[in-house]
C-alpha positions as CSV (number, residue, x, y, z in Angstrom):
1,X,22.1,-0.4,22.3
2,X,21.9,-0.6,18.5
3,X,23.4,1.8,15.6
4,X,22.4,2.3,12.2
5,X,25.1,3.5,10.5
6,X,25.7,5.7,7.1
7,X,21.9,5.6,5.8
8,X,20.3,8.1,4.1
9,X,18.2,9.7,6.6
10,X,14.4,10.8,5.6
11,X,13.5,12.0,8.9
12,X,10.2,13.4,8.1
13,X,11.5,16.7,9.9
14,X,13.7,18.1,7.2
15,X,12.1,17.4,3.7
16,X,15.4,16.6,2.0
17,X,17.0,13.3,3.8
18,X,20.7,13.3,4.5
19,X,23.5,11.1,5.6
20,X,24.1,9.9,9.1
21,X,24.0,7.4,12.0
22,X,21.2,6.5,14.0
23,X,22.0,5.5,17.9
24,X,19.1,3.6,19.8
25,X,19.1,3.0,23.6
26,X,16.7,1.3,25.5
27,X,14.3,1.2,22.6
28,X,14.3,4.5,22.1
29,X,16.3,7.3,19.7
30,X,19.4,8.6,21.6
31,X,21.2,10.6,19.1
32,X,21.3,11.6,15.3
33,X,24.6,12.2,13.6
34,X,28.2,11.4,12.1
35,X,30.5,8.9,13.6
36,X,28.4,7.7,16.5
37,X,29.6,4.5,18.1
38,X,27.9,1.4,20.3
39,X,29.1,-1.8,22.2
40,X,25.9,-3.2,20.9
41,X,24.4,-4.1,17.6
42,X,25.6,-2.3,14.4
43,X,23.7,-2.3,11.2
44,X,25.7,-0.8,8.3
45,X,23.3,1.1,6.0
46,X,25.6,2.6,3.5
47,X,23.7,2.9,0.1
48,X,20.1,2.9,2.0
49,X,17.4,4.8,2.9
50,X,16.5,5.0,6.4
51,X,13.0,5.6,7.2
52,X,10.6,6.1,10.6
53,X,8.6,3.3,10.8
54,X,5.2,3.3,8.7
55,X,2.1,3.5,10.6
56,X,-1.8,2.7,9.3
57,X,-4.5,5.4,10.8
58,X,-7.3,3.2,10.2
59,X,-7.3,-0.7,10.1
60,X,-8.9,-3.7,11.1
61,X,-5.5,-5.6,11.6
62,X,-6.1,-8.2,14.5
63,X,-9.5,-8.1,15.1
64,X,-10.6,-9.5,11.7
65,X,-8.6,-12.7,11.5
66,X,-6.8,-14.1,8.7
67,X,-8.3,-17.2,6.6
68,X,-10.5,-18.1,9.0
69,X,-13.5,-16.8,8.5
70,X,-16.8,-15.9,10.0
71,X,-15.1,-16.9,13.6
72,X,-12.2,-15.2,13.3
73,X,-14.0,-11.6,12.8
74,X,-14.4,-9.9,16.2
75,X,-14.3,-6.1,15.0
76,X,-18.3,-5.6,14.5
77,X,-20.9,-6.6,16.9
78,X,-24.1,-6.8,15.1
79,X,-26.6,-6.6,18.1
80,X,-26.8,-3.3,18.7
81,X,-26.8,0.0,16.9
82,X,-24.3,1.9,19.7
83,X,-21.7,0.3,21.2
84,X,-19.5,2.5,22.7
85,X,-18.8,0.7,25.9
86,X,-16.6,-2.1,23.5
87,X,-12.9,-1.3,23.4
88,X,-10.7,-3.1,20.3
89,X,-8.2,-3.9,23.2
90,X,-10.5,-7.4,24.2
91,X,-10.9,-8.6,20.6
92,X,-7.5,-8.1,19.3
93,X,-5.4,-10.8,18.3
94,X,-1.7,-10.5,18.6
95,X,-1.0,-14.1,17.4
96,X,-2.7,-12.9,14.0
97,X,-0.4,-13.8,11.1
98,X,-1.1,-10.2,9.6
99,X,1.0,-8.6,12.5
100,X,4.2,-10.2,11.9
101,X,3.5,-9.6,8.1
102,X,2.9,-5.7,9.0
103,X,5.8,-5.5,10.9
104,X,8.0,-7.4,8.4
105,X,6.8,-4.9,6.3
106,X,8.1,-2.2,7.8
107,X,4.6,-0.9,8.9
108,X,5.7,-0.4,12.6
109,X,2.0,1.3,14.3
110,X,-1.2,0.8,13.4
111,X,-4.6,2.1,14.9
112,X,-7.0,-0.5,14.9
113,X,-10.3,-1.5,16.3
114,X,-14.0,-1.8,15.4
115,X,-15.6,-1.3,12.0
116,X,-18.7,-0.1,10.5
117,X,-21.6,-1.6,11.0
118,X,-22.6,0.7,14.0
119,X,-23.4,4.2,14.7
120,X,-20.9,4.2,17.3
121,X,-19.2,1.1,17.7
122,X,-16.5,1.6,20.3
123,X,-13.2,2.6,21.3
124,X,-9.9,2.0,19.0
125,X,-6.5,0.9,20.1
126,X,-2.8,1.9,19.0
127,X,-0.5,-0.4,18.9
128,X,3.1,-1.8,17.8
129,X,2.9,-4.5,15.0
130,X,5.3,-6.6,17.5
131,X,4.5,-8.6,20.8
132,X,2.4,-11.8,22.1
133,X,0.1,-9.6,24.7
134,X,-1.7,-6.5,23.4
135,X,-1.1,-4.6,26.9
136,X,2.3,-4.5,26.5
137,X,2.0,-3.9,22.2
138,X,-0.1,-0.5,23.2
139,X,0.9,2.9,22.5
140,X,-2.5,4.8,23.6
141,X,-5.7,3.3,24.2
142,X,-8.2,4.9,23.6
143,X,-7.2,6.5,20.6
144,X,-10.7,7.4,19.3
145,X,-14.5,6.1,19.9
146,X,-15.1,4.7,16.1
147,X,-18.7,5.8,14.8
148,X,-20.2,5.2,10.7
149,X,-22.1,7.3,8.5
150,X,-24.0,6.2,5.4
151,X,-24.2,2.3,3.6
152,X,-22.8,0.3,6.7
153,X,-25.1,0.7,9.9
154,X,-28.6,1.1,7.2
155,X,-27.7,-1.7,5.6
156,X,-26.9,-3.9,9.3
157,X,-29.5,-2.4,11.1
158,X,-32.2,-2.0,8.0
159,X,-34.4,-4.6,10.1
160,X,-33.5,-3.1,13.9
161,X,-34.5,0.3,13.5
162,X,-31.8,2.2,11.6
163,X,-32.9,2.3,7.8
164,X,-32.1,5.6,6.7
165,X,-28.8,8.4,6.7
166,X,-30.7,10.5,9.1
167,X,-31.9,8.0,11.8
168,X,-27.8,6.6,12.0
169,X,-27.1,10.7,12.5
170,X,-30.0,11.4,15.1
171,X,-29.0,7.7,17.3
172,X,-25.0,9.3,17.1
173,X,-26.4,12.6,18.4
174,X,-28.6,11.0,20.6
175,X,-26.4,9.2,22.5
176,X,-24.1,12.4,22.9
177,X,-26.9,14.5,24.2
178,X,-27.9,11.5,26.7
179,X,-24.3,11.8,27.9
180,X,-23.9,15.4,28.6
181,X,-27.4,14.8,30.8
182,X,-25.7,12.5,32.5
183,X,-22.5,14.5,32.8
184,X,-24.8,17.0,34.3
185,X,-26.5,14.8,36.5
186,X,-23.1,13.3,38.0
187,X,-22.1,16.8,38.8
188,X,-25.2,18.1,40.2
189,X,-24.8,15.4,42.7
190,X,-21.6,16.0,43.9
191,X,-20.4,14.0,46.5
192,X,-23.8,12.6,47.6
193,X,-24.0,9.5,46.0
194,X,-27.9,9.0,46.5
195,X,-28.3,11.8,44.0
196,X,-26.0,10.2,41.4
197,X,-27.7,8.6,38.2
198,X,-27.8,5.4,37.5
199,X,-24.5,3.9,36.4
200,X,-24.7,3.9,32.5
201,X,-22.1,2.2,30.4
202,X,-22.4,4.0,27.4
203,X,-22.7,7.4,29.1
204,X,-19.6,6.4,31.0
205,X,-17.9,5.5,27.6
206,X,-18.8,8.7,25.6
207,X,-17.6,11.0,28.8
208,X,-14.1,11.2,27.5
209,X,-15.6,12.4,23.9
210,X,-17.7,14.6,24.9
211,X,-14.8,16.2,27.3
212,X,-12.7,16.7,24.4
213,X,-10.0,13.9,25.5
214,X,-10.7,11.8,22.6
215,X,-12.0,12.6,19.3
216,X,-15.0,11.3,17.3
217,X,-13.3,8.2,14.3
218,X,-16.1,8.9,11.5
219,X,-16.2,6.5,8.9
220,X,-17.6,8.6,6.2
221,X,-16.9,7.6,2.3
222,X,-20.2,9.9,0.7
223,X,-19.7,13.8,0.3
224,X,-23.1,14.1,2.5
225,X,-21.7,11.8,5.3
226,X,-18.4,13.6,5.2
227,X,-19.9,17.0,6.1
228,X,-22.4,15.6,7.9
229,X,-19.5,14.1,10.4
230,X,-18.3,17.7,10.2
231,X,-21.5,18.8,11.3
232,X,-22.3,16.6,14.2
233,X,-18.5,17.5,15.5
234,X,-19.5,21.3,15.2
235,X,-22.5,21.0,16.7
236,X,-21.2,19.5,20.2
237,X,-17.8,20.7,19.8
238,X,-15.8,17.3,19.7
239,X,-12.7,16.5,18.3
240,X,-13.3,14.4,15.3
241,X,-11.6,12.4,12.3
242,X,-12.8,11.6,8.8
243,X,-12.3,8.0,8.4
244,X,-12.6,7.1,4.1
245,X,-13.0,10.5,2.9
246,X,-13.6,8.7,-0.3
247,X,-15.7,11.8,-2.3
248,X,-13.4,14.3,-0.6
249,X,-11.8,15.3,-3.9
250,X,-15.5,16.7,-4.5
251,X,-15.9,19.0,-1.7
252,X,-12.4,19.6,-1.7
253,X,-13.1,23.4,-1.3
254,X,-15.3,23.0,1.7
255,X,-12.6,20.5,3.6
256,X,-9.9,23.4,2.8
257,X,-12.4,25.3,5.7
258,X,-12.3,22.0,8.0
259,X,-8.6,21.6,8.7
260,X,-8.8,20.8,11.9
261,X,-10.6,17.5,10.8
262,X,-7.8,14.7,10.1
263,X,-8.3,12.9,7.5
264,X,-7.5,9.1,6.6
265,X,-8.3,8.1,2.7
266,X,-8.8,5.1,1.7
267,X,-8.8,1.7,1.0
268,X,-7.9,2.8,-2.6
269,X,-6.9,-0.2,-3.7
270,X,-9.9,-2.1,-4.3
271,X,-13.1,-2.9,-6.4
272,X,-16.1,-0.1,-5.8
273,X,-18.2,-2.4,-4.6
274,X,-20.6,-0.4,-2.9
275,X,-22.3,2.4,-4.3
276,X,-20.5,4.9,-1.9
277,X,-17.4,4.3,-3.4
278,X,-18.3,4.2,-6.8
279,X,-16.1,8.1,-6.9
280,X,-13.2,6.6,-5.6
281,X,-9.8,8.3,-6.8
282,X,-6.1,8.2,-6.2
283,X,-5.8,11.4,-6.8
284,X,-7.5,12.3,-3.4
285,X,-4.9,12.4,-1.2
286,X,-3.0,14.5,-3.9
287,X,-6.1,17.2,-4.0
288,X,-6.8,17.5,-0.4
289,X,-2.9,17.9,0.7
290,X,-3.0,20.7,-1.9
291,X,-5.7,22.3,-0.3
292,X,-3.2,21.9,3.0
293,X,-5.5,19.5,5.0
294,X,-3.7,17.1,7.3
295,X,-4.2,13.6,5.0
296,X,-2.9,9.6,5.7
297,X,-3.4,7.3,3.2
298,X,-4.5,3.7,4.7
299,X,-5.3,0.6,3.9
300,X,-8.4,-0.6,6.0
301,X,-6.7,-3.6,6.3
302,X,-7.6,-6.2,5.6
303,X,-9.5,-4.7,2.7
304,X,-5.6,-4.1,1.8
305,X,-3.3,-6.5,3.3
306,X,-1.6,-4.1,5.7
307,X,1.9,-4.9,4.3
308,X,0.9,-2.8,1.2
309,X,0.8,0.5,2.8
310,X,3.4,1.6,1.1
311,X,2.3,0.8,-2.4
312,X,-0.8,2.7,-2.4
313,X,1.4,5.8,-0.9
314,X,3.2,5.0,-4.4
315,X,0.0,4.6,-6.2
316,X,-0.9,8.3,-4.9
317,X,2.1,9.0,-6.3
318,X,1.4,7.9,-9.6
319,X,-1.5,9.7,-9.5
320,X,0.3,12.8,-8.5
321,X,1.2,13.6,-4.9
322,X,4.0,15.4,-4.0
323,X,6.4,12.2,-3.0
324,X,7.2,14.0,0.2
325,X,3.6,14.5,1.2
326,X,3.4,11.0,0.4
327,X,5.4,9.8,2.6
328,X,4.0,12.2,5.4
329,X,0.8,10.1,4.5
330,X,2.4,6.9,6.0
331,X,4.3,8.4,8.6
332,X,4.1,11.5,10.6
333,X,0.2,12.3,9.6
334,X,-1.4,9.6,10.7
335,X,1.1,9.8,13.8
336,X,-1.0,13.0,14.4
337,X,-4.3,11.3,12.7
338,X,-4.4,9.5,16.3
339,X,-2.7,11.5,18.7
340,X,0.7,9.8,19.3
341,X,2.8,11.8,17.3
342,X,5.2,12.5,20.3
343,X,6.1,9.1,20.3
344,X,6.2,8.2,16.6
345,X,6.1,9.4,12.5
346,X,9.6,10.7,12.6
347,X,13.9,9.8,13.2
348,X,14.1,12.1,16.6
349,X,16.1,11.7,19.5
350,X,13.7,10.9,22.4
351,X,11.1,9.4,20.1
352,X,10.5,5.6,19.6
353,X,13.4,3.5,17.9
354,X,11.0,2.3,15.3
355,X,12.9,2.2,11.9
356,X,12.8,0.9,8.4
357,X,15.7,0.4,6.3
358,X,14.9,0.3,2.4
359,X,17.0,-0.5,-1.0
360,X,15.4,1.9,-3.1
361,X,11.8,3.9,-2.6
362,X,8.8,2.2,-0.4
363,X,6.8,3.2,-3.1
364,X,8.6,1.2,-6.1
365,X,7.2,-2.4,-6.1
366,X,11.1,-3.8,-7.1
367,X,12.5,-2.0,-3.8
368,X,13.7,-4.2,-0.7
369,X,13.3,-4.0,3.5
370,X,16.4,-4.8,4.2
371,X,15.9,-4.1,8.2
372,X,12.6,-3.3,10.5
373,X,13.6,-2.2,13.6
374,X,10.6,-1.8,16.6
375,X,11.3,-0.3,19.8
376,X,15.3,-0.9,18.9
377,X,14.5,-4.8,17.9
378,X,14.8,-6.2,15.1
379,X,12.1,-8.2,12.8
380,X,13.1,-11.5,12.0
């Protein structure tokens, strides 16, 4: 049992924060409020803000390694256009010096999993920035089956068949349509088993997609890649998340109809250096939270080391976000960006004791964590 007592509460249910004590049991939430008491540990948090822990809706954290190189990158497989039949879980690295500096951090949950050189390149992975075996570090897997739209997959697959925009759409859309045959086949058969298709990995991997269970992860940075990922979701009626969004602030009129898309922007905080991100803005998130879509702000890490989440929240700030929406950037929007928002991105009772306690704002470079708390543990 462990109580955080006195902190200003940001709760990311009521916009304005508030004083109280915070009463974990068995790793998770028991009860909000004044005067609370424990037998266990007690963390006196007078003067400090109390925060859910930060999560990341798109990164690459433990499957790209750190400072080693060529051989310690396991999040693209470059044989192959469509991949879906990977899954993050068998690369990832928990060992990975960029968890622990996550978690120290205060960034508590991160999706992560394959990146862009495919049209579809597998399924992603949630998981806690704490632990030395991924099974028990998940929090839903799969979260999403990750496809790319524009520079990435041409420029991988210029020499294996995929050269252009519309030949990465049409192998996406063929692989859905091959699935639904085969969908169609298995049920046509029945019970019979002499009538079944032939197993098909892929098929088997997009059958959760295609019945709605898990959405489409589109990396998309270009205003043409971003609608077409809206298009391809409309057209088979799949749940589906803009990964980049990068040129949203240009269609930002057009996305105001898509709503029902997430949407992650970002990395910000870097060099254009690619001509799809030559449009780049901070004030992205700021103009597409305005139009009321559902935005997080990530890092890509390790494009962004993962432990500055928080700063570009603050540099969308800057730029002129609402603080508040800000912080539902890092917190309870990418909770809902990958479906595990009943778990996580907000101080509830019955939710996940995952915790960050701050002297000052996350988004002022001079402010301190002064405790991390995961699953009602703390971070060394």
């Amino acid at each position: 049992m462990v109580l955080v007592k006195n902190g200003m509460i940001h709760d990311m249910v009521n916009k304005e924060p508030y004083k109280a004590d915070i009463l974990i049991e068995d790793g998770i939430i028991k009860a909000i409020g004044t005067d609370l008491t424990s037998d266990g540990e007690v963390y006196d948090a007078e003067g400090y803000d109390v925060y859910p822990g930060f999560i990341d809706a798109h990164a690459h954290l433990g499957l790209d390694g750190y400072g080693i190189g060529f051989e310690g990158a396991d999040y693209n497989e470059m044989n192959d256009v469509c991949t879906p039949q990977l899954r993050a879980i068998d690369s990832f690295n928990p060992l990975d010096p960029t968890v622990k500096m996550a978690a120290q951090a205060g960034v508590t949950t991160v999706a992560t999993g394959q990146g862009s050189s495919n049209a579809i390149g597998g399924t992603w992975i949630a998981v806690k920035t704490t632990g030395v075996c991924v099974d028990d570090m998940i929090v839903k897997d799969p979260v999403a089956m990750k496809c790319a739209l524009g520079e990435n997959p041409k420029r991988c697959y210029r020499e294996k068949g995929n050269a252009a925009r519309m030949t990465t759409a049409a192998n996406i859309r063929q692989m859905m349509l091959k699935t639904l045959d085969y969908m169609a086949r298995l049920e046509a058969a029945g019970d019979d088993p002499a009538k079944k298709p032939a197993f098909d990995y892929k098929c088997e991997a997009m059958i959760p997609v295609m019945k709605r269970e898990i959405p489409l992860k589109i990396h998309a940075h270009q205003a043409n890649d971003i609608l077409t990922a809206v298009r391809l979701a409309r057209e088979f009626n799949v749940k589906m998340t803009l990964e980049h969004t990068t040129e949203g602030h240009l269609i930002a009129d057009k996305l105001a109809e898509c709503k029902e898309y997430p949407m992650a922007v970002g990395p910000t905080l870097t060099h254009a250096s690619k001509f799809e991100l030559q449009n780049k803005s901070w004030e992205t998130p700021k103009i597409l939270s305005e139009k009321g879509c559902l935005v997080s702000i990530i890092t890509d890490s390790p494009v962004i080391p993962q432990q500055y989440l928080t700063l570009c929240a603050g540099l969308a700030v800057k730029a002129g976000m609402d603080p508040y929406e800000a912080l539902k950037a890092i917190t309870i929007n990418p909770a809902k960006h990958i479906g595990i928002e009943d778990r996580v991105g907000s101080l509830e009772p019955g939710k996940d004791g995952d915790l960050v306690v701050y002297e000052g704002s996350p988004f002022d470079i001079d402010s301190k964590v002064k405790l991390v708390l995961i699953n009602g543990s703390k971070i060394d």
